[in-house]
C-alpha positions as CSV (number, residue, x, y, z in Angstrom):
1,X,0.0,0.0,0.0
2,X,1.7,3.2,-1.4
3,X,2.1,6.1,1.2
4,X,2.5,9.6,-0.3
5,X,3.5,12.5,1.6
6,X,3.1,15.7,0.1
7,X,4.3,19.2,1.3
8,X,3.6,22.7,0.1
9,X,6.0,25.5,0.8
10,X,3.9,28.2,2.4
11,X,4.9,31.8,1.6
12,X,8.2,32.7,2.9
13,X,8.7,29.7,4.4
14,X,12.3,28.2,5.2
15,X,13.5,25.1,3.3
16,X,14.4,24.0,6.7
17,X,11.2,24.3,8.7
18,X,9.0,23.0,5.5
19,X,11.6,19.8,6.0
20,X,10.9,19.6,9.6
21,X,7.2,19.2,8.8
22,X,7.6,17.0,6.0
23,X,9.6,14.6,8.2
24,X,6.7,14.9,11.4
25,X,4.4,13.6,8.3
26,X,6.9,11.5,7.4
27,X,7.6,10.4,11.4
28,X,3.3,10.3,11.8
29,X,2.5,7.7,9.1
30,X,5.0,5.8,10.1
31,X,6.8,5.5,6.7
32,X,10.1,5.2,8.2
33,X,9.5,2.2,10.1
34,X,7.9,0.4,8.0
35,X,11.1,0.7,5.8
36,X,13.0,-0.6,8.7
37,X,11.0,-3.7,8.8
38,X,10.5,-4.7,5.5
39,X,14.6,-4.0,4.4
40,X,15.0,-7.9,5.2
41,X,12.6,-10.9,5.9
42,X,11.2,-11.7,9.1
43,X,10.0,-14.9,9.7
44,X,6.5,-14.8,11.0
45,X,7.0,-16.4,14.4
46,X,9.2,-13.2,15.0
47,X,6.9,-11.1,13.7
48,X,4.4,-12.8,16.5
49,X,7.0,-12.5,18.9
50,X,8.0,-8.9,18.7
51,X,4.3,-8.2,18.4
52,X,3.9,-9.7,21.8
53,X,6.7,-8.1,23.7
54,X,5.6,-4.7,22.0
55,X,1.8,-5.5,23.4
56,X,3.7,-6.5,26.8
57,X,5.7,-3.0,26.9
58,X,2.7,-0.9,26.2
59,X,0.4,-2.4,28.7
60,X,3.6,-1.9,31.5
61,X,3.8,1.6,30.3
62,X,0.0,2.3,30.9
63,X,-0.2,0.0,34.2
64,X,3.3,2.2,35.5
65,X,1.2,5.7,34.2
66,X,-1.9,4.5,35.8
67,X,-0.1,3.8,38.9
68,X,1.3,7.2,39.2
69,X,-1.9,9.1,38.5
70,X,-3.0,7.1,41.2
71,X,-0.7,8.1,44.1
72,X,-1.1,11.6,43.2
C-alpha cells in the first residue's frame, strides 16, 4: 500500500522548517519504520513475537502511568 506524503511550501517559508514538517508527516505515518522492517525478511513467528513483547511494553507503560496518576 503506497504512502505519499506531500508538502507545500507556504509563503516565505524556510526550506528547513517545510523539511521539519515533512519529516513529522513522514515520522506520523510511520513511513520510516515500516522501511525498517521490510529491508529484510522476518519470519512470521518473529513477527508474532516482537508483536507480543511490544503489546507486553505498552500495557507496563499504561499499568506504570496509571499507577502514578494514582498516588497523586
Amino acid at each position: 500500500m503506497p504512502i505519499n506524503v506531500e508538502v507545500v511550501r507556504r509563503e516565505n517559508e524556510p526550506i528547513e522548517r517545510m523539511l521539519k514538517r515533512f519529516m513529522k508527516k513522514v515520522k506520523k505515518e510511520g513511513i520510516m519504520e515500516e522501511l525498517r522492517e521490510r529491508s529484510y525478511y522476518k519470519k512470521p513467528s518473529e513477527t508474532k513475537r516482537h508483536k507480543k513483547k511490544r503489546r507486553k511494553r505498552i500495557a507496563q507503560d499504561i499499568q506504570r502511568k496509571n499507577e502514578e496518576r494514582l498516588k497523586n
